[in-house]
NULODREN-770593 format. One record per residue (C-alpha): residue in three letters; y negated, z, x negated; residue number from 1. Coordinates in steps of 0.2 Angstrom, whole numbers, plus 5000, padded with zeros to 4 digits. Layout:
% residues N
<aa=ALA	c2=Y	c3=Z	c1=X	i=NUM> $
...
% end
This chain:
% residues 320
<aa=UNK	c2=5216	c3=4860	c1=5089	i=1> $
<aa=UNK	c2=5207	c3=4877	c1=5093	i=2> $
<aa=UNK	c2=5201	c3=4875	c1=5074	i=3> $
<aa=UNK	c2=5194	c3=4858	c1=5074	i=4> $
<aa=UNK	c2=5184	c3=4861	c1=5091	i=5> $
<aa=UNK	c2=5176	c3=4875	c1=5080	i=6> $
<aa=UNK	c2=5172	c3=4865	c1=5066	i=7> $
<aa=UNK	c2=5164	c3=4852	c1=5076	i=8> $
<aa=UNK	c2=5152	c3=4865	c1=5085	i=9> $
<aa=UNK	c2=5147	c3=4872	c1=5071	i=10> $
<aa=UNK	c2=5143	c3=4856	c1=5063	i=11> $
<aa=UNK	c2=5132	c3=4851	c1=5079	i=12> $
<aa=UNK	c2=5123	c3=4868	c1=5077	i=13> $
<aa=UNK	c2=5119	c3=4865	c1=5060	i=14> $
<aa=UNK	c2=5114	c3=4847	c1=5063	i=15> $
<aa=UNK	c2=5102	c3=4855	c1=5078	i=16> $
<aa=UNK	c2=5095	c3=4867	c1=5063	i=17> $
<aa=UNK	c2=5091	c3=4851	c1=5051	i=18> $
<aa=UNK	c2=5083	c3=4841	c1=5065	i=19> $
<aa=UNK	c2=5071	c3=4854	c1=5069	i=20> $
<aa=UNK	c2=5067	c3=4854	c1=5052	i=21> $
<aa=UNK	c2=5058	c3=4837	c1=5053	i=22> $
<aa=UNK	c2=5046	c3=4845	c1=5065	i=23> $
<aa=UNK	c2=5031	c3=4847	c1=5059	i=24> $
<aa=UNK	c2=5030	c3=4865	c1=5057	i=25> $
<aa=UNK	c2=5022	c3=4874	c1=5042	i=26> $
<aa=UNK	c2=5038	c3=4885	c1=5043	i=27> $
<aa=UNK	c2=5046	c3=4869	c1=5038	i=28> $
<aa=UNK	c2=5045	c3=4868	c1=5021	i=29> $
<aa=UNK	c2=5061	c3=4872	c1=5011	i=30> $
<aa=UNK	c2=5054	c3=4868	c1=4994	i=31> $
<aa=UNK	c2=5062	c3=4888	c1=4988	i=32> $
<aa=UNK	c2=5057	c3=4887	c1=4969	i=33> $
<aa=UNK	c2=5039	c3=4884	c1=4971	i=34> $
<aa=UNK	c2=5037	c3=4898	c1=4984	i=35> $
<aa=UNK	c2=5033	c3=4917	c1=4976	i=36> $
<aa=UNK	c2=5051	c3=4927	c1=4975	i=37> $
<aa=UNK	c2=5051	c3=4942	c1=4983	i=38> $
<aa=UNK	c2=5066	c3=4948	c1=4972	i=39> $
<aa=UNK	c2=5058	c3=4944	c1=4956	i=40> $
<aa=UNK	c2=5040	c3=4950	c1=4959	i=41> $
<aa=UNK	c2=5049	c3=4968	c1=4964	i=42> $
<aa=UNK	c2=5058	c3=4966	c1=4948	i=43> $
<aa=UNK	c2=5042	c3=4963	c1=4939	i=44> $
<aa=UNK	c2=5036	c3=4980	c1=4948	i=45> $
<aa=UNK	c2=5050	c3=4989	c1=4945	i=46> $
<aa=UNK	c2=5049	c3=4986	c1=4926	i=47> $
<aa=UNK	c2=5030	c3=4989	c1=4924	i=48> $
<aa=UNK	c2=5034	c3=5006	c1=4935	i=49> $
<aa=UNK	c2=5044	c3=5010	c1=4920	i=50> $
<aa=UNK	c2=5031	c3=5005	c1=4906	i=51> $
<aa=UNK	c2=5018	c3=5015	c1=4915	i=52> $
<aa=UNK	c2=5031	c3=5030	c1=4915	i=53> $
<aa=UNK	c2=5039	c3=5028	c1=4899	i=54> $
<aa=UNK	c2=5054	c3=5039	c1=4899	i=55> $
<aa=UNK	c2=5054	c3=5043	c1=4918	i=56> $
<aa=UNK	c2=5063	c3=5026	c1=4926	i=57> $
<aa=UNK	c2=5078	c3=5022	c1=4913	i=58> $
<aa=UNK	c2=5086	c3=5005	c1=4915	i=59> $
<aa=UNK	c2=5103	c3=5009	c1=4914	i=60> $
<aa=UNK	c2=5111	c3=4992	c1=4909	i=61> $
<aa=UNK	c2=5103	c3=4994	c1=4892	i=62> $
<aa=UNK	c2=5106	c3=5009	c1=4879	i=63> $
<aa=UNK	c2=5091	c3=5013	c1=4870	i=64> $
<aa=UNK	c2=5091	c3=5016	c1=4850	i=65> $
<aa=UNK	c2=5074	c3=5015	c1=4847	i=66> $
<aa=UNK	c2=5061	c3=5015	c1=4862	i=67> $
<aa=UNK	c2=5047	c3=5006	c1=4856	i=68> $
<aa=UNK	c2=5058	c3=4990	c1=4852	i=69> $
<aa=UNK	c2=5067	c3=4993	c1=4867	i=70> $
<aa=UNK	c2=5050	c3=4992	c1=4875	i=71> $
<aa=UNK	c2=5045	c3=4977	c1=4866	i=72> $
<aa=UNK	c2=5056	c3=4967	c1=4876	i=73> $
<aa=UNK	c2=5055	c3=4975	c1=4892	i=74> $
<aa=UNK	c2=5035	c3=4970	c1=4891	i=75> $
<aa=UNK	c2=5040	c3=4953	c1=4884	i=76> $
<aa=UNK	c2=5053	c3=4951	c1=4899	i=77> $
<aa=UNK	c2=5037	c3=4957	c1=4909	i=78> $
<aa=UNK	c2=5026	c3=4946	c1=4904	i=79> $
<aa=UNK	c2=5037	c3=4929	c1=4905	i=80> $
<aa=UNK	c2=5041	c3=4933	c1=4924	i=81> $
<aa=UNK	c2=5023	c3=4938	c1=4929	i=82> $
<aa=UNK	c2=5016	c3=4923	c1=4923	i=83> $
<aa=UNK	c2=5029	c3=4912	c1=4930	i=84> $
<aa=UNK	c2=5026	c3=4920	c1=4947	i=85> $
<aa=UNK	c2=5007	c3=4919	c1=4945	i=86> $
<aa=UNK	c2=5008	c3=4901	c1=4940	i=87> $
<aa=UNK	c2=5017	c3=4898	c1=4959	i=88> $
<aa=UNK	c2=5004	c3=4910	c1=4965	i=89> $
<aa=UNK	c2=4990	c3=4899	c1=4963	i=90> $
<aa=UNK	c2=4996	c3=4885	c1=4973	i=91> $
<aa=UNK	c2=4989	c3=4896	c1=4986	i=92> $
<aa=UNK	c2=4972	c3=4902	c1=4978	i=93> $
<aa=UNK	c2=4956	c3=4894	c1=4990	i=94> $
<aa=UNK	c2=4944	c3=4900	c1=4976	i=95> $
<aa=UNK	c2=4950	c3=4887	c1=4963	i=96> $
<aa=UNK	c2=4954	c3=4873	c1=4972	i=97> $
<aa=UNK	c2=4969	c3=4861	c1=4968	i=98> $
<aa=UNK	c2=4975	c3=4862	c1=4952	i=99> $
<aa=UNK	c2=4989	c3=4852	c1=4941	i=100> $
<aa=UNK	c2=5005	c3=4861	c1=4936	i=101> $
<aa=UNK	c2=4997	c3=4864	c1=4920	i=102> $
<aa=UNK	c2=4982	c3=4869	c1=4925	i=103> $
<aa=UNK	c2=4991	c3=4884	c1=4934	i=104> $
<aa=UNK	c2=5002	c3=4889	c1=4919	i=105> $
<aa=UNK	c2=4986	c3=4889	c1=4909	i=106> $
<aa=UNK	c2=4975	c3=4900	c1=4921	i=107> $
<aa=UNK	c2=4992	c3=4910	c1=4923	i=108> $
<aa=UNK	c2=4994	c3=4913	c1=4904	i=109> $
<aa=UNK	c2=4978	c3=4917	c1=4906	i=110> $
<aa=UNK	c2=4978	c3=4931	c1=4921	i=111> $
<aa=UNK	c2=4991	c3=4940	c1=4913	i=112> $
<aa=UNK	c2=4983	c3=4942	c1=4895	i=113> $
<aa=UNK	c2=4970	c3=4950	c1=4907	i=114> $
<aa=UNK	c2=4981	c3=4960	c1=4918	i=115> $
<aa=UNK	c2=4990	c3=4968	c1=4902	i=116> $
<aa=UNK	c2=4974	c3=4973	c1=4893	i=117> $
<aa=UNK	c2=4970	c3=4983	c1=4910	i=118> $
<aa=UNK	c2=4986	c3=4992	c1=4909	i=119> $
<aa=UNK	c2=4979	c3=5007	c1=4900	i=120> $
<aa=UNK	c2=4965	c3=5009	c1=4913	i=121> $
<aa=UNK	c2=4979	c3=5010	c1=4926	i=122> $
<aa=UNK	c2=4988	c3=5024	c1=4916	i=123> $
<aa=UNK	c2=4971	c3=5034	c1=4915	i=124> $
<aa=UNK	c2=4968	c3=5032	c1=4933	i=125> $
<aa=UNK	c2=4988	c3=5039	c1=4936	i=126> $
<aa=UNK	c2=4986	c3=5053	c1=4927	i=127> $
<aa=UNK	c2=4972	c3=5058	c1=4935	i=128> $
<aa=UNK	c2=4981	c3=5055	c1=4950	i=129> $
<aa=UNK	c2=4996	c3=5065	c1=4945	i=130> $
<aa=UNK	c2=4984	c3=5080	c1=4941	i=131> $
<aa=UNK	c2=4976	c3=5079	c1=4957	i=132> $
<aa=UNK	c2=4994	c3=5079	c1=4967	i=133> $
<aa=UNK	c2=4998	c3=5095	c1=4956	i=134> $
<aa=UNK	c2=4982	c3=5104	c1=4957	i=135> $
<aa=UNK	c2=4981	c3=5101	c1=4975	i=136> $
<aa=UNK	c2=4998	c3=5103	c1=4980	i=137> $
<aa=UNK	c2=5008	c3=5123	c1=4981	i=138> $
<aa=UNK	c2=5025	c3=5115	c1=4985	i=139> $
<aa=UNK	c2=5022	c3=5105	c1=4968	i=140> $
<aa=UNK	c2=5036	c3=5112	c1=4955	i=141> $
<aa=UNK	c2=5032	c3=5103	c1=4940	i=142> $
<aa=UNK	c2=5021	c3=5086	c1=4935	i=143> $
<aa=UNK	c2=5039	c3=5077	c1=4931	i=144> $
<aa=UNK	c2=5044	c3=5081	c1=4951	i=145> $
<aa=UNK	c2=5028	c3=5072	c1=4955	i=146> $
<aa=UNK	c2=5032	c3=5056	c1=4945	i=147> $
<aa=UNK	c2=5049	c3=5055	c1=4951	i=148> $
<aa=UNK	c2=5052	c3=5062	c1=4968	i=149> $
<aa=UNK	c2=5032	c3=5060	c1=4977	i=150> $
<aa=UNK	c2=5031	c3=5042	c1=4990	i=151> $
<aa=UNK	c2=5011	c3=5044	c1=4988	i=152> $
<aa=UNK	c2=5011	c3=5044	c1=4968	i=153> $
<aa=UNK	c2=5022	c3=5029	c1=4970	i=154> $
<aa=UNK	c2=5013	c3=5022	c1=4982	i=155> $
<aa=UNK	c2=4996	c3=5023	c1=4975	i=156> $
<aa=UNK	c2=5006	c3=5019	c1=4956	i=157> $
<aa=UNK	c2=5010	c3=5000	c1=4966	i=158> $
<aa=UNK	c2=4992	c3=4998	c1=4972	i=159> $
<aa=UNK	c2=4985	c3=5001	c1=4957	i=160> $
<aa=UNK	c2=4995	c3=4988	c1=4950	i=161> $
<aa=UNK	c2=4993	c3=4975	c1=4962	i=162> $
<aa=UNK	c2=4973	c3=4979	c1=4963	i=163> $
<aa=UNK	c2=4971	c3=4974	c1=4944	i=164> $
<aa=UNK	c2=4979	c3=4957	c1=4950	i=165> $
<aa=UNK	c2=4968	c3=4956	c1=4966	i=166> $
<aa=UNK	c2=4953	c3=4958	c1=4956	i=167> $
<aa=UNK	c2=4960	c3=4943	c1=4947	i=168> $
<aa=UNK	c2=4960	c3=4932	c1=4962	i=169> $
<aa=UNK	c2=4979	c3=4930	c1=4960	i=170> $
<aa=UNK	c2=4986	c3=4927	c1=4979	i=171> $
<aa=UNK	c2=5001	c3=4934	c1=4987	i=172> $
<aa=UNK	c2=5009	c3=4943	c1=4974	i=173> $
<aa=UNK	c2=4997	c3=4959	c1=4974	i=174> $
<aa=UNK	c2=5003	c3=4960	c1=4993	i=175> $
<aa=UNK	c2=5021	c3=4958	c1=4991	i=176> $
<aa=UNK	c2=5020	c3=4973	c1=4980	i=177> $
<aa=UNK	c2=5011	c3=4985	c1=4992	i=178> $
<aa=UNK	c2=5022	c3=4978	c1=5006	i=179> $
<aa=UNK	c2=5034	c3=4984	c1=4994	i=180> $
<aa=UNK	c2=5029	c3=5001	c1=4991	i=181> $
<aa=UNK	c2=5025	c3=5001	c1=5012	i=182> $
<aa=UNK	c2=5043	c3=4997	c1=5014	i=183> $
<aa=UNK	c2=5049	c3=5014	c1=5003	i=184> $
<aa=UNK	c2=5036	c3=5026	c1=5006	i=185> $
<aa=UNK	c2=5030	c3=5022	c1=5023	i=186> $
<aa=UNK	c2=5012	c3=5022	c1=5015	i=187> $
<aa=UNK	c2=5003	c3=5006	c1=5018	i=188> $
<aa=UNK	c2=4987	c3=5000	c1=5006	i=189> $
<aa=UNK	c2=4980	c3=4985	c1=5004	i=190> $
<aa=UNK	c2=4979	c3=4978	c1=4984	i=191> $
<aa=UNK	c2=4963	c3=4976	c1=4989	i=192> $
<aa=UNK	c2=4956	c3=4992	c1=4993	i=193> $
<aa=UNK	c2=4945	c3=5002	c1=4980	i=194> $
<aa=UNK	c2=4949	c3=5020	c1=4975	i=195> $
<aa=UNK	c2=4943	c3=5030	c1=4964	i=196> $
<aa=UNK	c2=4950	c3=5043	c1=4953	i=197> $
<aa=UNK	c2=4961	c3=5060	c1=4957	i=198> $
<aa=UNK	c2=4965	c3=5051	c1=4974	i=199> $
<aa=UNK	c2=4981	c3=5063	c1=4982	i=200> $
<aa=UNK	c2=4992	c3=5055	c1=4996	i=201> $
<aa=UNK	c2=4999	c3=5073	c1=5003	i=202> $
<aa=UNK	c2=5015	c3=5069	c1=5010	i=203> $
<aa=UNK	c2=5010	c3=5051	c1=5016	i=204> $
<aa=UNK	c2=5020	c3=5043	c1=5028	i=205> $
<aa=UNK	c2=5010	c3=5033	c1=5040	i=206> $
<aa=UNK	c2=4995	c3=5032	c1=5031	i=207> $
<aa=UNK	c2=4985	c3=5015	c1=5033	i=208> $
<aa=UNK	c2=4971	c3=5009	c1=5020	i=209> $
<aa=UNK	c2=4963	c3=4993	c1=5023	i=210> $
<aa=UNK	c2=4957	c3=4978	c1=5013	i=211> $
<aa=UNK	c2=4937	c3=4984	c1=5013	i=212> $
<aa=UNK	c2=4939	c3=5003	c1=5011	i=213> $
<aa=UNK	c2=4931	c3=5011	c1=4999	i=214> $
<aa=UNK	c2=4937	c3=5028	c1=4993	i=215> $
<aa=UNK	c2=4927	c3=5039	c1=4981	i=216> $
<aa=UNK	c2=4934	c3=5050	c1=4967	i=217> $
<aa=UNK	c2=4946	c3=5068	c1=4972	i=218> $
<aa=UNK	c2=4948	c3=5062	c1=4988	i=219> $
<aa=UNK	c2=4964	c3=5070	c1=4998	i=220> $
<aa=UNK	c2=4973	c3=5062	c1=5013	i=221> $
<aa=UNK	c2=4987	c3=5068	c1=5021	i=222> $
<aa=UNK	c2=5002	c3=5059	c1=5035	i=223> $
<aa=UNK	c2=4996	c3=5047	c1=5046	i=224> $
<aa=UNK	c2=4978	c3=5043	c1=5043	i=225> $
<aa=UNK	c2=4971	c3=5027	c1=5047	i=226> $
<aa=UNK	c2=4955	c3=5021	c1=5035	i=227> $
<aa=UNK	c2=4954	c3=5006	c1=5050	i=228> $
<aa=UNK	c2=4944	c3=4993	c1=5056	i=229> $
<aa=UNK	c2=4936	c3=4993	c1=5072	i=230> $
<aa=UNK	c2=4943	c3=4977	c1=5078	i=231> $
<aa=UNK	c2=4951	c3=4961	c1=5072	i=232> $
<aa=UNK	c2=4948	c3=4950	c1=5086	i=233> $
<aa=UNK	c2=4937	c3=4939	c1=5076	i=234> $
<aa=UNK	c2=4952	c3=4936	c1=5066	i=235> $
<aa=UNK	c2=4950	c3=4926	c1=5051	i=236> $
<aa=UNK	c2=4929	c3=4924	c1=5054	i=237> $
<aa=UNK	c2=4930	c3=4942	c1=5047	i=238> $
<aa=UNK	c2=4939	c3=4937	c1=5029	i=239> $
<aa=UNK	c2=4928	c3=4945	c1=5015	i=240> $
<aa=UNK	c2=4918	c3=4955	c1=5028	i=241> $
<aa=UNK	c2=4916	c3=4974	c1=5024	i=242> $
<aa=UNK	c2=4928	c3=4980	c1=5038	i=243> $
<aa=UNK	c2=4933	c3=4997	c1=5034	i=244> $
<aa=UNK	c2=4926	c3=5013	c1=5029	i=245> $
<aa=UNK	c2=4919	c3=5020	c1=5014	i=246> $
<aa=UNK	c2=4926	c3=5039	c1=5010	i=247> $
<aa=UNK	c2=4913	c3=5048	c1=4997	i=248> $
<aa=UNK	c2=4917	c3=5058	c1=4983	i=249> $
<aa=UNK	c2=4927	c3=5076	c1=4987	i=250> $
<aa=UNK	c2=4932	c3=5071	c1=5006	i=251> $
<aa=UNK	c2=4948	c3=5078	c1=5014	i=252> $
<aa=UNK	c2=4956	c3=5069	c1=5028	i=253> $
<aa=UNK	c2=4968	c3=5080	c1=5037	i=254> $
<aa=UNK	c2=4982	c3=5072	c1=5047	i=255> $
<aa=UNK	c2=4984	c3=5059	c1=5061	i=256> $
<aa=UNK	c2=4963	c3=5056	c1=5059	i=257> $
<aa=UNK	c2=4957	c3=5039	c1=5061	i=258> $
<aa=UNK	c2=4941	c3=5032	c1=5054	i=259> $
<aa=UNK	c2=4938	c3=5016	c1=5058	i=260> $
<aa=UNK	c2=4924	c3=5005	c1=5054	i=261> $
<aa=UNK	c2=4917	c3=4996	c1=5041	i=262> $
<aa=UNK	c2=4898	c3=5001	c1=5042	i=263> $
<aa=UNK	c2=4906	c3=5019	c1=5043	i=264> $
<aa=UNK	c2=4904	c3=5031	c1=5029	i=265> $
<aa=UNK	c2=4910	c3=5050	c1=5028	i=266> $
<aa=UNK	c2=4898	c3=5059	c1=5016	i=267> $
<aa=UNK	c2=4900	c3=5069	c1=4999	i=268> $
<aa=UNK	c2=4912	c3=5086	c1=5002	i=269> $
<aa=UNK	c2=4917	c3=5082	c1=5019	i=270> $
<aa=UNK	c2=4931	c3=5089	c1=5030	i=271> $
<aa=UNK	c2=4939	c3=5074	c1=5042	i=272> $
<aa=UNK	c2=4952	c3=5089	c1=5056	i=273> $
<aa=UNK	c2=4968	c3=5082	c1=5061	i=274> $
<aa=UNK	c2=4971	c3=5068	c1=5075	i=275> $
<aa=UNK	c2=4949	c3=5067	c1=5074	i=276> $
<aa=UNK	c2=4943	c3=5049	c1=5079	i=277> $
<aa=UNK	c2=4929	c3=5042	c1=5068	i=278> $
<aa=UNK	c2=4918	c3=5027	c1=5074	i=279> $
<aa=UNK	c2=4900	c3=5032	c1=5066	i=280> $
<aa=UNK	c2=4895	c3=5039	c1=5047	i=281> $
<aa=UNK	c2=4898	c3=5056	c1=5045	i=282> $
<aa=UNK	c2=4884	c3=5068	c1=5034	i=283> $
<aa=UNK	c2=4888	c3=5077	c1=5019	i=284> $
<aa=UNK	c2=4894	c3=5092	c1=5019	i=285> $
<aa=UNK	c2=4900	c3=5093	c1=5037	i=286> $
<aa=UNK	c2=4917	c3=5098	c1=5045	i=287> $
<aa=UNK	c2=4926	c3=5087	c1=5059	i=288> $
<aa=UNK	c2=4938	c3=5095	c1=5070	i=289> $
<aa=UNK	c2=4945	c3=5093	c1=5087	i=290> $
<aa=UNK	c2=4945	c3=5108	c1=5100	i=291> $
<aa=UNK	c2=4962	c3=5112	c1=5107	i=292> $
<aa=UNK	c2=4966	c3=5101	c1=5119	i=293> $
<aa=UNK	c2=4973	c3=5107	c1=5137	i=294> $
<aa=UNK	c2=4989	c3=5116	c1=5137	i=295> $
<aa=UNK	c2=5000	c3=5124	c1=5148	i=296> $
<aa=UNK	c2=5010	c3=5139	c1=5144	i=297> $
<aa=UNK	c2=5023	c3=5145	c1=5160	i=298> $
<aa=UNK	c2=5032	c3=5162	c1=5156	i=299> $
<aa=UNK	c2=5046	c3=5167	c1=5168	i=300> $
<aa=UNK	c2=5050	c3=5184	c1=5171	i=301> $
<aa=UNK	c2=5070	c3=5184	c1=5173	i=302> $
<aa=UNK	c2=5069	c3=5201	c1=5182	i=303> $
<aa=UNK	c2=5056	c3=5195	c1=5193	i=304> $
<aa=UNK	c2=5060	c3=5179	c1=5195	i=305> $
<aa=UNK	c2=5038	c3=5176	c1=5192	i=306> $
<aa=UNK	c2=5032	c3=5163	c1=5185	i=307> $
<aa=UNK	c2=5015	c3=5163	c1=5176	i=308> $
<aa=UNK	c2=5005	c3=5146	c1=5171	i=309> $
<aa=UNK	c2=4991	c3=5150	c1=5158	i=310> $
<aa=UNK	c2=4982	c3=5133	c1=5155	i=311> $
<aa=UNK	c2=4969	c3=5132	c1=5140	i=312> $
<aa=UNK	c2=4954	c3=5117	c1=5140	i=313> $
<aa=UNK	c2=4942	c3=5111	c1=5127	i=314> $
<aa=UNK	c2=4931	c3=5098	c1=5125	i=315> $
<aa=UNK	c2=4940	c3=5083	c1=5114	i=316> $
<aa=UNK	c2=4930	c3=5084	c1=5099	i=317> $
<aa=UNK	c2=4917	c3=5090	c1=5089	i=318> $
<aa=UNK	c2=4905	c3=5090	c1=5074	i=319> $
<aa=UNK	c2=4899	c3=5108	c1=5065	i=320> $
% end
């Protein structure tokens, strides 16, 4: 009895579910194979991680005899699920307007022809990357600890992935792999941020890009910076408006700072300090800091029984 009485509730609470289905919502749509897969579009990533670092990231279900065929179909197996999920993708593009089924697996075929030829330009702009994380890095043993053990390599190997398909107008998927690489390395960019060479994420968690930013070439950032906009209570009346800052060639951005703006710019060879707060364009050349702020020191003198209170205050920021 106790059994069927279970049965019957459940069956009600699932009926409640299905009805409330039929509401309206846009949440309501349960149409699951023509949505983007999470799953697959991180399998797709995974395996071009492994093409762009031949050698590094070994599938282990498969023994390799020779490495170039063994390639051959990893980039083949590559190919056949990108432009599956790019054909899904496009259902969602505003730029092209609606298309047939076939029109999609056309402009898909297309996209990832493209996306494959840029491949090479996104291993030229990794090395340099992986030069720039030794070079600027002490606690760096080798370049192969780089590649394998560093968040902010991986995280700026995904967004230069997912940038090449942002440039090609594919929707969703380029942000389904930084959300990705957000979701392992703390390290959040958008696809479609621009960033120039030797770009060095130094330890990385926290740090925020956004869409708009523009970063120049040999640019350093270190935990928890923010490249920000100033506000998003326009909301969507702000899509494709410049929104967040542009950082200049030879910038170092020290922890915790936030810059924030898209009309912002921080000039050729500057220094960003730690937790600095950035709302106007800073001049070449020039060093941002933040004087100490107040702090209290007590000592107690356990023969005494004295207490002393020391108390230090600075101005909260300035500009040499």
């Amino acid at each position: 009895m106790h059994e069927l009485i279970q049965e019957s509730e459940v069956e009600k609470a699932v009926q409640t579910i299905f009805n409330d289905y039929n509401g309206g919502k846009h949440i309501d749509n349960i149409d699951i194979y023509n949505r983007p897969d999470q799953a697959e579009v991180q399998m797709i990533l995974q395996n071009l991680i492994r093409v762009i670092y031949p050698g590094h990231f070994r599938d282990r279900t498969h023994k390799i005899y020779n490495p170039k065929n063994s390639f051959a179909v990893l980039i083949e197996d590559i190919f056949y699920h990108l432009h599956k999920q790019v054909a899904i993708a496009l259902d969602y593009c505003k730029l092209r307007g609606t298309m047939t089924s076939d029109e999609r697996k056309i402009e898909s075929y297309r996209i990832c022809k493209e996306f494959f030829s840029k491949i090479p330009q996104i291993r030229e702009f990794l090395e340099t990357d992986l030069r720039a994380a030794y070079d600027g890095d002490p606690a760096a043993g080798c370049l192969d600890e780089i590649i394998l053990a560093y968040p902010g390599l991986m995280a700026t190997t995904i967004y230069r992935i997912a940038h090449e398909l942002y440039l090609l107008h594919v929707p969703v998927l380029p942000r389904l792999m930084t959300e990705y690489a957000h979701s392992k390395t703390g390290i959040d960019i958008h696809p479609g941020a621009t960033i120039g060479k030797y770009f060095f994420i130094d330890h990385g968690t926290g740090i925020v890009i956004g869409e708009t930013a523009v970063i120049g070439k040999n640019v350093k950032i270190y935990q928890g910076v923010t490249l920000g906009a100033l506000s998003t209570r326009g909301g969507q009346r702000l899509s494709g408006k410049k929104r967040h800052p542009t950082i200049q060639d030879n910038v170092t951005i020290y922890a915790g700072a936030s810059i924030l703006g898209g009309d912002t710019v921080v000039g050729e060879n500057a220094v960003i300090g730690g937790n600095a707060f950035i709302t106007r364009s800073i001049d070449a050349n020039t060093r941002v800091s933040i004087k100490n702020l107040e702090l209290d020191y007590t000592t107690t003198d356990s023969k005494k029984h004295k207490t002393t209170e020391i108390t230090q205050s600075d101005d909260w920021y300035y500009i040499i």
